[in-house]
N, C-alpha and C positions, 0 to 999 in steps of 0.2 A: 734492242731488236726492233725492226720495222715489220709491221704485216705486209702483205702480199698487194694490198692497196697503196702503201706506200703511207698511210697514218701512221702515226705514233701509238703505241700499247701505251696506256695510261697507269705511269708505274706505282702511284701509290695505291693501287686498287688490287692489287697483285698481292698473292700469299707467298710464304716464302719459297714452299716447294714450283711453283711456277715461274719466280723470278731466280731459280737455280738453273730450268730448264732457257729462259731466256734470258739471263741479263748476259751481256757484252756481245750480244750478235746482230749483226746486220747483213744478212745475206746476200740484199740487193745491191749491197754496195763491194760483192765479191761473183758477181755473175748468177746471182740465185745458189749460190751452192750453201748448204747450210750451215757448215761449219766455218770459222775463219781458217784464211791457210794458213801452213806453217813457213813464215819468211826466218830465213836462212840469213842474214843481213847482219853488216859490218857499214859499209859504204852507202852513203843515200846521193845519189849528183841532180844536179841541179840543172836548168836548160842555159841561163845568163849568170854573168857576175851580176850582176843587178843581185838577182834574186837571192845568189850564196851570200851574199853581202849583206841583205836584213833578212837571211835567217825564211825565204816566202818559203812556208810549206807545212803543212802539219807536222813532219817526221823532218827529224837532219843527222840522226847518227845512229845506228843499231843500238847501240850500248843506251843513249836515250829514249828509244823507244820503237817499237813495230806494229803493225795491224796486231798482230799475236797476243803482245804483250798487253796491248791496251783492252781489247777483247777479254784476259784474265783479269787483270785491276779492275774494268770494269763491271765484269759481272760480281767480283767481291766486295765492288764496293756497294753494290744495289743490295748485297746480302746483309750488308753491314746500318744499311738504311740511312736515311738525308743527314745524319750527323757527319758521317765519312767524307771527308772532302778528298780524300786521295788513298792510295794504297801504292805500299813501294814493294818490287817482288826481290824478293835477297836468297840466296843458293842455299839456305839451312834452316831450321827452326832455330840455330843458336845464332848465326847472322843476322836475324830479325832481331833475336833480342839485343843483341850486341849493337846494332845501328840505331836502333830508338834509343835505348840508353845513350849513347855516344850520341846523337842529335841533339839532347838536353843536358846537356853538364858541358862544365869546363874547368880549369883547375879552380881548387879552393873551396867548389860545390860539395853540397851533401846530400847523401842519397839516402833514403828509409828502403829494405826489401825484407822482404816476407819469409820468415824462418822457414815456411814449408815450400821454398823456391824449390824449380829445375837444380839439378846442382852444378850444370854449367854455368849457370849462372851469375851462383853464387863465388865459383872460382873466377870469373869473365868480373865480377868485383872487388876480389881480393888480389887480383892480380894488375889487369889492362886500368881499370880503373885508379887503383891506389896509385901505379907507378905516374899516372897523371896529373898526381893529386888531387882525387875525390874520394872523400872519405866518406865508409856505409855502417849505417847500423842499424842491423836486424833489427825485427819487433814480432810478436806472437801475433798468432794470424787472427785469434780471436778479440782483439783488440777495438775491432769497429771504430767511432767516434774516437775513441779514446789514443787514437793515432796524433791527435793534434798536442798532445804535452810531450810527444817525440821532435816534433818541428822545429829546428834551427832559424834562424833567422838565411841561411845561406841552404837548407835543406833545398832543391830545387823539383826534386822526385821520389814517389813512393809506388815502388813495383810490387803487385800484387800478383797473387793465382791461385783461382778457387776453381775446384778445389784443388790444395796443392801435391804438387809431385808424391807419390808414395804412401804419404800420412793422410792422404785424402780430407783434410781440415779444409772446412768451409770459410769462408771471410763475406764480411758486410759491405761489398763492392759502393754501393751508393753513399753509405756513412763515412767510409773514408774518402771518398770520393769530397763530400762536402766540405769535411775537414781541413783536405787539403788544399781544396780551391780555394777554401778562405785566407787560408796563409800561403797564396802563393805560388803552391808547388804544385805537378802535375801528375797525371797519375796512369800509370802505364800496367797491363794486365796481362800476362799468359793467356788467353783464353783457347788455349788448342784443345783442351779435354769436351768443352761444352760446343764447341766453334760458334761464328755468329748467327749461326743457325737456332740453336737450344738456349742462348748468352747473348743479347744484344749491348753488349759489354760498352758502346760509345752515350748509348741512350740513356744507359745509368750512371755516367759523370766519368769514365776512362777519356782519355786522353790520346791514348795509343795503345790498340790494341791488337797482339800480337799472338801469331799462330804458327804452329808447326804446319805446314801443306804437306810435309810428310808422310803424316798421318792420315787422318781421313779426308781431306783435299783430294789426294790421291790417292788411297784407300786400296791398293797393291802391293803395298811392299816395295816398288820399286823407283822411288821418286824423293830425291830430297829436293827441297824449297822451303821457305819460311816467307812470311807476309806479315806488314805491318796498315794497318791501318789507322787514319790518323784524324781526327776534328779538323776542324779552321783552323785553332790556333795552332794547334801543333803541325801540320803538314808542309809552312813551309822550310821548316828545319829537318823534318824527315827527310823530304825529296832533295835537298841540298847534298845532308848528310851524304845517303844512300850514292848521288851522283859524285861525289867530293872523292868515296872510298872506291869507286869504280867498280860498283859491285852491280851484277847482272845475271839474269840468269838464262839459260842457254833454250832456242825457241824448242827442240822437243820436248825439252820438260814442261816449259809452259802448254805446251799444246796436250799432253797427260795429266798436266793438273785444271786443266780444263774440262778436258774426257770425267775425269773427278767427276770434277765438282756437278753436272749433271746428274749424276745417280748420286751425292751427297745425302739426297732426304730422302729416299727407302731405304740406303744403306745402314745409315743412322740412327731410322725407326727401327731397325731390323736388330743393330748392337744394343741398343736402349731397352728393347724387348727382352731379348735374352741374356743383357745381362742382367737386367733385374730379376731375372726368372733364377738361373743360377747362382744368384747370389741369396735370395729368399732360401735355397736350398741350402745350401751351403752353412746359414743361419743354424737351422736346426741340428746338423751333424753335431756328436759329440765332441768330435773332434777339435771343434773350431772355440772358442774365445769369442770373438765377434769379427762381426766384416767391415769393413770399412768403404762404406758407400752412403753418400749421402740422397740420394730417391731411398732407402728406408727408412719410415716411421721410426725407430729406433735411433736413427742416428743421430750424432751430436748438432750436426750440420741442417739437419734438415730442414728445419722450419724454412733457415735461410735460402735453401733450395729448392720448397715450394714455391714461395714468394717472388724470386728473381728470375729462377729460370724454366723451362718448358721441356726439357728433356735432359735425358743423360746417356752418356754412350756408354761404349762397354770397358772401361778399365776401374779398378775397383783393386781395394787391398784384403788380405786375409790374416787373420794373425791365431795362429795356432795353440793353442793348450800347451803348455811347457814340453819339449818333447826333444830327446838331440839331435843334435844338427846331420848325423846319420838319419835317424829317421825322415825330418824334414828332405832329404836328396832320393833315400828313396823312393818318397811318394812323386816326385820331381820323375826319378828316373822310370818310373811308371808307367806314367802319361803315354800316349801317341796320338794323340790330338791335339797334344797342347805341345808347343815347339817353345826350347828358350833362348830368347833375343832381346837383344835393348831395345828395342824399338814397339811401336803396339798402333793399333787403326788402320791393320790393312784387313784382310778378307778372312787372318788363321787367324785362331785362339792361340797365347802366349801364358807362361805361366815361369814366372823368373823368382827366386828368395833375394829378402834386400833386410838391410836395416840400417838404421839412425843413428847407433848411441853418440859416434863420432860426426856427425856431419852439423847439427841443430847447435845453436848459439846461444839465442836469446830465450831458449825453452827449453825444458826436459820433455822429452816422448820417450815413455814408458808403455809400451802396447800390452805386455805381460808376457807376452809369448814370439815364438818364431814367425816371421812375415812371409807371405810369399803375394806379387804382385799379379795379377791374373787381369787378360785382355779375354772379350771373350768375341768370338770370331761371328762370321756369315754358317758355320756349321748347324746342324740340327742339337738343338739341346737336349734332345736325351741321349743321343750321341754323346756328349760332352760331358752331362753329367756320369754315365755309365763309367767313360773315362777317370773321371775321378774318381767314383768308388773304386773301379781298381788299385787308384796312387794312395787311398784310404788304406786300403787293404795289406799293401806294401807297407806304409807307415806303420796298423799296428804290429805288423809282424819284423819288425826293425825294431822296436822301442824294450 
């Protein structure tokens, strides 16, 4: 963004909630209006063949790129800080991971991912992958350093995500980070749950690092996109990738994951607040076993989540006191504040049952008891909690 004088904001001087509010804008260069518009573009023409001939112009294809588009990358990549050399926008959280993956392997490569992965992920490797000839193999998330006596000579990548899907397990992003640098391979991260907001996931040795915009990018409910961003050396295999598979995503959505990303950091402070606050509660009920967040003293995770990152949003696991799976539905059917959806980082609180036994490979997770995964929303928390003593209440009287 330019000021009003036409000088440059001096970006490294800038907090992040600041360069939320302005990275990728330049008003002046849109008639003073403040936002960028939203180009509608397929076609870009040219005044000469001269010009269509070397390409003269900032912009030469929609699908390449628009004021729009570049305004979103750029303001993500400012968030992502001078490591970020690029950001590629792809139509899904699982598109992003699926393009960065695919930017870095080729047949005959070997891939390391992280037992506590997305689980599309996981099948986006046992399946797209294998049939290409790359072959993967899980490792425990608490592994740290010791990721390096997994490294093939042909290993090319190791997919991380702290904390991971579901089981909320923490990983040592930096140590494997090193590890893998030293042999070679790169090292690519989920970081949707923390975004680079709370996670400066490039700064701590990631490689590429990938985000649902689904979620709190867009923070509505109503927005799929995924983002990858990418260092020096990995960026220009991303952007190749990402233009090769012809993947793009459509300017209204960019222009609402834009709207985002502006209220991203009160939104964020806001889930981070209260989900720590409900999950502290939640702690004490008798009902509970333990919770699975790592911002508490208690957790297994946490040290690592002091140390590396500065916030947490609101999704978090639960695992319940042995109890049957009636019981578990009724506290579920309960609720009225709490809505169940696959999805989690928009403005409700969500509360879905999950479990493991069958998905984990390279680990056993044994929690003790029944799971249920909880989002916790922009609602008032004693609102929310109240909720839940009701779904409490239900539960004991079902068991």
């Amino acid at each position: 963004m330019t000021k009003a004088t036409g000088g440059e904001i001096p970006k490294a001087e800038l907090k992040p909630d600041t360069k939320l509010a302005t990275g990728g804008r330049n008003p002046h260069a849109h008639h003073g209006y403040v936002n960028t518009p939203v180009y509608h573009a397929s076609t870009l023409l040219y005044r000469t063949a001269e010009d269509f001939l070397a390409r003269r112009g900032q912009y030469f294809y929609g699908r390449r790129g628009t004021p729009t588009s570049e305004a979103l990358a750029l303001a993500i990549q400012e968030l992502d800080g001078s490591a970020c050399a690029g950001v590629a926008l792809l139509p899904s959280g699982l598109g992003a991971i699926s393009t960065a993956l695919l930017s870095v392997v080729r047949t005959g490569d070997h891939v390391l991912i992280t037992d506590n992965c997305y689980g599309p992920t996981r099948k986006f490797c046992d399946g797209v992958l294998a049939r290409f000839g790359v072959t993967t193999t899980y490792f425990d998330p608490s592994i740290g350093g010791g990721i390096a006596a997994l490294i093939q000579p042909n290993t090319r990548a190791v997919f991380t995500e702290a904390p991971g899907s579901l089981s909320f397990e923490m990983q040592d992003i930096p140590a494997i980070a090193e590890a893998a640098h030293a042999r070679g391979a790169l090292v690519l991260m989920d970081n949707t749950w923390a975004s680079p907001l709370y996670f400066r996931a490039l700064d701590k040795g990631v490689d590429l690092s990938i985000q649902s915009a689904t979620k709190y990018i867009g923070g509505h409910s109503d927005l799929m996109m995924g983002t990858v961003s990418a260092n020096g050396k990995a960026w220009p295999q991303l952007k190749e990738m990402a233009f090769s598979l012809g993947l793009c995503v459509g300017p209204d959505d960019m222009n609402m994951a834009l709207r985002g990303l502006r209220t991203l950091g009160v939104r964020l402070a806001r889930h981070h607040e209260s989900g720590l606050k409900v999950a502290r509660w939640l702690e004490q009920r008798p009902e509970i076993l333990r919770v699975l967040h790592p911002g508490l003293p208690g957790d297994p995770g946490h040290a690592i989540w002091k140390r590396d990152f500065t916030g947490a949003c609101g999704l978090f696991g639960v695992v319940f006191k042995p109890v049957p799976d009636t019981a578990i539905n009724a506290f579920l059917n309960a609720l009225t504040l709490y809505g169940m959806g696959a999805s989690w980082g928009g403005f409700e609180s969500l509360a879905i049952p999950f479990q493991l036994k069958d998905v984990r490979s390279a680990t056993t997770w044994a929690p003790g008891g029944p799971c249920v995964r909880i989002h916790i929303g922009l609602e008032d928390t004693g609102d929310l909690i109240a909720d839940l003593e009701r779904g409490f209440a239900a539960l004991v009287a079902a068991k």
